[in-house]
C-alpha positions in Angstrom: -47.8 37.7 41.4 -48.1 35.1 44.0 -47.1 31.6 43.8 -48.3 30.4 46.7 -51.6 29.7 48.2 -52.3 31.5 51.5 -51.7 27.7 53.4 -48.6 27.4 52.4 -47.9 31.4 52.9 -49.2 30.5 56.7 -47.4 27.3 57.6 -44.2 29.2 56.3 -44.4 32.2 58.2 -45.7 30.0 61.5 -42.1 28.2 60.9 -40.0 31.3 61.2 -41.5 32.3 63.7 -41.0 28.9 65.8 -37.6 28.7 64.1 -37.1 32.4 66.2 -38.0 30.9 69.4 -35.2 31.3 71.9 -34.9 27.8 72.8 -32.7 25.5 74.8 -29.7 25.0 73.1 -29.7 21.1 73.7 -31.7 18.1 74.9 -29.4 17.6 78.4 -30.3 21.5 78.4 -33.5 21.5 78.1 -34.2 18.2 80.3 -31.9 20.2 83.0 -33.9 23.8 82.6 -37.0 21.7 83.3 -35.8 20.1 86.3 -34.5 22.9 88.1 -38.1 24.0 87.6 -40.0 21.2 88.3 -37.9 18.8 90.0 -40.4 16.9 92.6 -43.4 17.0 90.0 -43.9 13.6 88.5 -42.6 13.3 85.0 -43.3 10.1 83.9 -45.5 6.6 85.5 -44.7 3.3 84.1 -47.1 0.8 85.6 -46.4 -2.6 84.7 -43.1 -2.1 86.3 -44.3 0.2 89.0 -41.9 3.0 88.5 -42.6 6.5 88.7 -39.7 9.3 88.3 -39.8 12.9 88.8 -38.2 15.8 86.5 -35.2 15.5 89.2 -34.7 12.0 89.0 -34.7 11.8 85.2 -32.7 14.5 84.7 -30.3 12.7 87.9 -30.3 9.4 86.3 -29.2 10.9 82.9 -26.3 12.4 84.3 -25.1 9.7 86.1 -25.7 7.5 83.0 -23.5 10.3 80.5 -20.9 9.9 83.1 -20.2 6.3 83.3 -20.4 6.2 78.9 -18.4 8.5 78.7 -16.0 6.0 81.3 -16.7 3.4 78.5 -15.5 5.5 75.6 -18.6 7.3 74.2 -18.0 10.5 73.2 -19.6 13.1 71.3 -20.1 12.0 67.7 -19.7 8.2 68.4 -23.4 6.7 67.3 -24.8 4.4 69.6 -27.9 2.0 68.9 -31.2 1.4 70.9 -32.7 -1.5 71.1 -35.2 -1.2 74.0 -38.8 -1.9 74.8 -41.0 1.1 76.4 -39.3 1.3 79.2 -37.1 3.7 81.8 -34.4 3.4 80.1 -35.2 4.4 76.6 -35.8 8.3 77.3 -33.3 8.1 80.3 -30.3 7.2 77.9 -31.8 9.1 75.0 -31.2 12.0 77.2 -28.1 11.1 78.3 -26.7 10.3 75.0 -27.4 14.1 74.2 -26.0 15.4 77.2 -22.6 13.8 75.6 -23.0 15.0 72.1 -23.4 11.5 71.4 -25.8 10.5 68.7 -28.9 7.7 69.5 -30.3 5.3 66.4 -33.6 3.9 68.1 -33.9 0.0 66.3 -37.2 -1.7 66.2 -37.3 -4.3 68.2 -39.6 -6.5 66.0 -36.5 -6.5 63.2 -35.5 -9.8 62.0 -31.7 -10.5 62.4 -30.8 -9.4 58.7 -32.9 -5.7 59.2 -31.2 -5.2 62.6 -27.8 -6.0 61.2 -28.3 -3.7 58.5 -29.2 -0.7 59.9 -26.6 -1.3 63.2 -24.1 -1.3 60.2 -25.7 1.4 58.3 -25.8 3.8 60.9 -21.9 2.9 62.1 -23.4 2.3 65.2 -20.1 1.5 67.5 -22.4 0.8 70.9 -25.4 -1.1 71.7 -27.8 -0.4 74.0 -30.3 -3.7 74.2 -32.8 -5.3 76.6 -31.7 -8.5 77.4 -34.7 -10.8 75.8 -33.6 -9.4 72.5 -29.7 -10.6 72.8 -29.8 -13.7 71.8 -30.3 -12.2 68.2 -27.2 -10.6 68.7 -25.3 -14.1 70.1 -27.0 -16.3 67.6 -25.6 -14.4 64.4 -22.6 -15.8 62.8 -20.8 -12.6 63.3 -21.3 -8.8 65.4 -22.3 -6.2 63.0 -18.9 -4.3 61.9 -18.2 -1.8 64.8 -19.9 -3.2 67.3 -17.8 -5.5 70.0 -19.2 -7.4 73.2 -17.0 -4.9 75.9 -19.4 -2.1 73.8 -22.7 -3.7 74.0 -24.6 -2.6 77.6 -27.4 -5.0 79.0 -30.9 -3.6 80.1 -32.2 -6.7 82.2 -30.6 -9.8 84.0 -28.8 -11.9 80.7 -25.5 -12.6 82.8 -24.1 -10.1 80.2 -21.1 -8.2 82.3 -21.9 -4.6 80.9 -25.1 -3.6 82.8 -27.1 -0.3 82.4 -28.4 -0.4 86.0 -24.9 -0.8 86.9 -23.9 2.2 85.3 -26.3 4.6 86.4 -25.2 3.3 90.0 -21.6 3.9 89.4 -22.3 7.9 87.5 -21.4 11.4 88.9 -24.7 12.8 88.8 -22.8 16.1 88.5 -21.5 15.3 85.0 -20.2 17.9 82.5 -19.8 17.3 79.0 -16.2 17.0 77.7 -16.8 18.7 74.6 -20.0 21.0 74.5 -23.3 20.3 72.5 -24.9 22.5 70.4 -28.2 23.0 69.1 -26.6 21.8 65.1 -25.2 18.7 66.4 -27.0 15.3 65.7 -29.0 14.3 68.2 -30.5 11.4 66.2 -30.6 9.0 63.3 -33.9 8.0 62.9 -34.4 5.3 60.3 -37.8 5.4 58.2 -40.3 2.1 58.0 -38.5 0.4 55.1 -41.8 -0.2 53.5 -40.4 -0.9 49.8 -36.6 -1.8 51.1 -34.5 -1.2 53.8 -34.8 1.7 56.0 -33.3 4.9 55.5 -31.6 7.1 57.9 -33.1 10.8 58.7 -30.2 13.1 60.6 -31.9 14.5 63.4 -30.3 17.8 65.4 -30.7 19.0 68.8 -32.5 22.2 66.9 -34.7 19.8 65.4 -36.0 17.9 68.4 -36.0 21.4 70.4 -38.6 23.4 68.1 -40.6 20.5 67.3 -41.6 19.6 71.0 -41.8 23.0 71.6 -44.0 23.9 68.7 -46.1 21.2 69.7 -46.7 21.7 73.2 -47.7 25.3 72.3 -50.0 23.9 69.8 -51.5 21.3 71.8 -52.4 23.1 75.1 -53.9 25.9 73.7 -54.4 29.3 74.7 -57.0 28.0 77.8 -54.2 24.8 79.0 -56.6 22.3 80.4 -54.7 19.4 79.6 -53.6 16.6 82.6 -53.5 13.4 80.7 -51.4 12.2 77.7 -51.5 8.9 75.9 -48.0 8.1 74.3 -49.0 4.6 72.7 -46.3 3.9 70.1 -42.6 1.9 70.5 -40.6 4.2 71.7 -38.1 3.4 68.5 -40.7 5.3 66.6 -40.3 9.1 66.6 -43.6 10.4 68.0 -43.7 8.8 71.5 -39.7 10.7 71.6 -41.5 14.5 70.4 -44.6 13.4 72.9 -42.6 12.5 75.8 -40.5 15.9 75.5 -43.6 18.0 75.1 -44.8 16.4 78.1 -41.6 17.4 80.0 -42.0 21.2 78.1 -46.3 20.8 79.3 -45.3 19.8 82.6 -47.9 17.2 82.3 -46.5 13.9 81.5 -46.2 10.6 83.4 -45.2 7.7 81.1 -47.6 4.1 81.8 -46.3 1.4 80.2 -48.3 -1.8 78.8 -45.9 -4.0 76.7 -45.3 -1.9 74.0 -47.2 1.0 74.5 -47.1 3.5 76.9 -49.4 6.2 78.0 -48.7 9.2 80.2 -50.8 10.1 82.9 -49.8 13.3 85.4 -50.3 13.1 89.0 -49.9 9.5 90.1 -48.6 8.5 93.1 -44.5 7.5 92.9 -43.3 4.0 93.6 -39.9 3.9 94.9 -37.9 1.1 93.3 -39.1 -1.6 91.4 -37.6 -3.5 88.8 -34.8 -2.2 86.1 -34.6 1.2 87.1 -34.1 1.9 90.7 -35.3 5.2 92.6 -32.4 7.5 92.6 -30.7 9.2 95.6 -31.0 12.6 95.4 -27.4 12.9 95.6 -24.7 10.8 94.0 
């Protein structure tokens, strides 16, 4: 006698199959695999900032990021907060975070002082990543959240604040190796829920989990004919579909991230702009 219906008999037997995938064992992995493929292709456009970075460079920049936390004293397992418009450096240190082993918590950055202290404590987040127009939230509490110290709190913009992403990523080893390796059951990411009746709750997010699902959906979005050039990824970044879009992107080979306050939109063969502001163009050697 059956007990389910033939939908649920379907979606089932479409998840072992995706669950038998042989897929990169990690995000720094996978990011890496798709470089060494793809490495002059554009991966991402942000236009307000006129910034354009290719598979190379992202995966590059990442490196050289996991290097220099790894100098501050991130290591794998340590849980380190994101408070960051749509911008460079949200998928850049995402990525490097998981080339560690270290595990991101993306915070929204429309969170009163009270929500982003709770869920920096929550989360036992023991580094902050911010951009520097939302610091002064951070200054003007009467106290840090619980593990969180000034020397572990890294600037994304111009605040005066000594500890300065840019800084970092121009001080990293591009040729970074993990210290401990990363597998695909280790967190990857703590992704807190909306809070709509209280305060957010955090979901525990693994490499595994991030690997099949951008996967899956790049499979299921191309189709058997492709055809696909342009991808919108409107949503805050903190939010968990622009981080599955912007993977399946990278896995599409398609994507190239625009950027209009908070919402972005990825559009594939733009022309790169060297430099601009916040994230410099990368040498292609450190």
């Amino acid at each position: 006698m059956k007990t389910q219906s033939p939908t649920v008999e379907d979606e089932l037997a479409r998840r072992k199959r995706q669950e038998q995938l042989a897929l990169p064992e990690s995000l720094g992995e996978f990011v890496r695999e798709q470089a060494a493929l793809y490495g002059d292709r554009i991966a991402a456009v942000w236009f307000e900032r006129g910034i354009s970075m290719t598979y190379g460079q992202i995966d590059s920049v990442a490196s050289r990021l996991a290097d220099s936390l790894v100098r501050r004293g991130i290591r794998k397992g340590c849980h380190v907060a994101l408070m960051l418009k749509n911008a460079p450096e949200f998928p850049v240190t995402w990525i490097a975070l998981g080339r560690i082993g270290a595990v991101m918590v993306p915070v929204n950055t429309a969170y009163t002082n009270d929500e982003m202290r709770f869920v920096l404590e929550d989360s036992d987040a023991q580094y902050l990543v911010i951009d520097a127009e939302y610091l002064p939230r951070l200054s003007d509490a009467p106290a840090l959240p619980r593990l969180i110290a000034w020397e572990r709190v890294i600037d994304v913009g111009e605040s005066g604040h000594p500890v300065r992403w840019q800084a970092l990523v121009d001080t990293g080893d591009a040729a970074f190796v993990p210290v401990s390796p990363v597998t695909r059951n280790d967190l990857l990411s703590l992704q807190y829920t909306s809070g709509t009746t209280g305060f957010p709750k955090g979901c525990m997010l693994s490499h595994d989990y991030w690997m099949i699902h951008c996967h899956g959906a790049a499979r299921h979005r191309r189709g058997p004919e492709g055809g696909i050039e342009n991808v919108l990824i409107w949503a805050p970044f903190f939010y968990m579909d622009p981080m599955w879009q912007f993977q399946e992107n990278l896995r599409s080979h398609l994507c190239g991230a625009r950027v209009q306050r908070r919402r972005c939109s990825a559009l594939a063969q733009q022309p790169q702009v060297e430099g601009g502001q916040g994230v410099k163009a990368p040498a292609s050697s450190p």
